[in-house]
C-alpha positions in Angstrom: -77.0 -119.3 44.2 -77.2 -120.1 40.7 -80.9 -119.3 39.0 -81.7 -121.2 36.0 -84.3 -120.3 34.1 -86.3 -121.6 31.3 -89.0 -119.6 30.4 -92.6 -120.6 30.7 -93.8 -121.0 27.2 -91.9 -123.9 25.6 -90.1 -127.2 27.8 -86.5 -126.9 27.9 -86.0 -130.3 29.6 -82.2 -130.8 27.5 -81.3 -128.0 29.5 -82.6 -129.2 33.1 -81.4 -132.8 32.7 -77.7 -131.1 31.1 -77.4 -128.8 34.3 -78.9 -131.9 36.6 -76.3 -133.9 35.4 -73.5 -131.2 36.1 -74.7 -131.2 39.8 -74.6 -135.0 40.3 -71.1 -134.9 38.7 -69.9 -132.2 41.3 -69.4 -129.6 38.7 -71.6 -127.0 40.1 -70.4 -126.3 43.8 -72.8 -123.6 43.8 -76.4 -124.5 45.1 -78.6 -124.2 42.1 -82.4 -123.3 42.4 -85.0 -123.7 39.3 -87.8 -122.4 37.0 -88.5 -125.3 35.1 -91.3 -124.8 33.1 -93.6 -127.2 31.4 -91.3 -129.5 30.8 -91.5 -133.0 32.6 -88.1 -133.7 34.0 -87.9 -132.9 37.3 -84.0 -132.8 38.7 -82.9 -134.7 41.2 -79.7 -132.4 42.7 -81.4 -128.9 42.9 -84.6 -127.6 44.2 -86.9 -127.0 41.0 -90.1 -125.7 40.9 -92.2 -125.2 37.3 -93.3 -121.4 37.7 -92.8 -118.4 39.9 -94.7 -115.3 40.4 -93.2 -112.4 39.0 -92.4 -111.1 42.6 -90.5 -114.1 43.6 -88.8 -114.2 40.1 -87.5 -110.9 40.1 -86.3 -111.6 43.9 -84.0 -114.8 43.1 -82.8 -113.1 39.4 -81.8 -110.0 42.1 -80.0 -112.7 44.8 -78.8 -114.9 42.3 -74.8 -114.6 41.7 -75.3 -116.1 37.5 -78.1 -117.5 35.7 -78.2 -120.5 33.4 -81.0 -120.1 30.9 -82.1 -120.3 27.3 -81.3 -117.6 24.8 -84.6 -115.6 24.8 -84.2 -112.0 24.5 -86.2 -111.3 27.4 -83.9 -113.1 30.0 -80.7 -111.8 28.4 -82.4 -108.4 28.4 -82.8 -108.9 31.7 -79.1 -110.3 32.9 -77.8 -107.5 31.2 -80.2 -104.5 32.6 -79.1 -106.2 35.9 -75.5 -106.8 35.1 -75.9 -110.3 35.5 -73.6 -113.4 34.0 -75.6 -115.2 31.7 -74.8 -118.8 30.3 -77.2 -120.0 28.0 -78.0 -122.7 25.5 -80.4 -122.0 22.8 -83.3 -124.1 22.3 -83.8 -125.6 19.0 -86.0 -126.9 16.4 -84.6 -130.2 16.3 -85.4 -131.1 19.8 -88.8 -129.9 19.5 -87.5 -127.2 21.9 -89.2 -124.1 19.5 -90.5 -123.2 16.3 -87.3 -122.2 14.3 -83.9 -121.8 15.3 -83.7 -117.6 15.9 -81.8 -118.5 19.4 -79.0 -120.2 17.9 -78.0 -116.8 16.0 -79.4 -114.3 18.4 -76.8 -116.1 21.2 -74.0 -115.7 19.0 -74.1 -112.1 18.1 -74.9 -111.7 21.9 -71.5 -113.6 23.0 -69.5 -112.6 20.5 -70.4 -108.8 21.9 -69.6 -110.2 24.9 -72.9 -109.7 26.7 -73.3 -113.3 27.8 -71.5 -116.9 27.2 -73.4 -120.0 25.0 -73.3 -123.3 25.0 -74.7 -124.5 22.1 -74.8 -128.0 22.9 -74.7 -129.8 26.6 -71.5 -131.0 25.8 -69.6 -127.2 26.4 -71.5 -126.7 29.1 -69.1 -128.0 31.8 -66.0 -125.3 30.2 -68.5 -122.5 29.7 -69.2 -122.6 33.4 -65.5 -122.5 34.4 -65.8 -119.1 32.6 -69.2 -118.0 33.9 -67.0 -118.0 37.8 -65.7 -115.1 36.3 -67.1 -113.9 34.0 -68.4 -109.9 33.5 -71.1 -109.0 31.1 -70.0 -106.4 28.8 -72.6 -104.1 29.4 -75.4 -103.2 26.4 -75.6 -100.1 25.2 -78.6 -98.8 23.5 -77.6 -97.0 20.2 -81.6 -95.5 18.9 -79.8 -93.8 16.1 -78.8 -96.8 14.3 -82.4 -98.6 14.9 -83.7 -95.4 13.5 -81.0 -95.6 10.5 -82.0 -99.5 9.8 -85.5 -98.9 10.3 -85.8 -95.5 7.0 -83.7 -98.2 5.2 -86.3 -100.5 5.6 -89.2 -98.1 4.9 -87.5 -97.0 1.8 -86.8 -100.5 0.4 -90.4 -101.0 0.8 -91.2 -98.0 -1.2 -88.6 -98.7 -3.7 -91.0 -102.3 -4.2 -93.8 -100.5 -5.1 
């Protein structure tokens, strides 16, 4: 089963109609189940629901073979504690999808680490999840002495303003 997830705060209806689409087309042969959100589209080719509780989340994100979601940090945190495939598509300003674009670059530097794959648009959806079949999540490692390093540079550029 394929999860995709949306988050609860902001709709991500793009995403839901883009991955609806793929099902009706027979691009997905895996059965796809949903956290939609507050958004209002509701899918026709997969079961959708708008919220879980966190029990029931945490149960399909554990039985789920890849997740298709938005690039928030807390779900790619989450695919990667897990060492689960990620595919995601960042929401964007534009759309009305979120308040600035910080996705757009946050799912960037995660691919290009190899963490996850994007789809920046709905078009490179259907290639992206060729690869997410198998695709393997390069797995994060924490590094505390360089957020340590970049944080004293911080605190000393501050001190340098004053």
């Amino acid at each position: 089963m394929i999860f995709l997830t949306v988050g609860t705060q902001f709709p991500f209806d793009r995403l839901v109609r883009a991955v609806d689409g793929l099902c009706e087309r027979g691009l997905l042969q895996e059965r796809v189940f949903a956290q939609t959100g507050a958004g209002i589209y509701h899918p026709r080719n997969f079961e959708a629901v708008a919220s879980l509780d966190k029990r029931t989340f945490d149960r399909h994100f554990e039985t789920c073979s890849a997740i298709i979601g938005h690039a928030g940090m807390g779900i790619i945190t989450m695919a990667l504690d897990n060492g689960k495939p990620l595919l995601a598509m960042p929401r964007r300003k534009k759309y009305g999808e979120h308040v600035n674009d910080h996705q757009v670059g946050l799912a960037a530097r995660f691919e290009k680490l190899g963490h996850m794959l994007v789809a920046q648009e709905e078009d490179e959806l259907p290639a992206k999840l060729e690869q997410l079949n198998s695709f393997t999540p390069v797995p994060r490692r924490p590094n505390p002495e360089m957020v340590a390093q970049r944080i004293a540079r911080f605190l000393e550029s501050l001190q340098a303003r004053s």
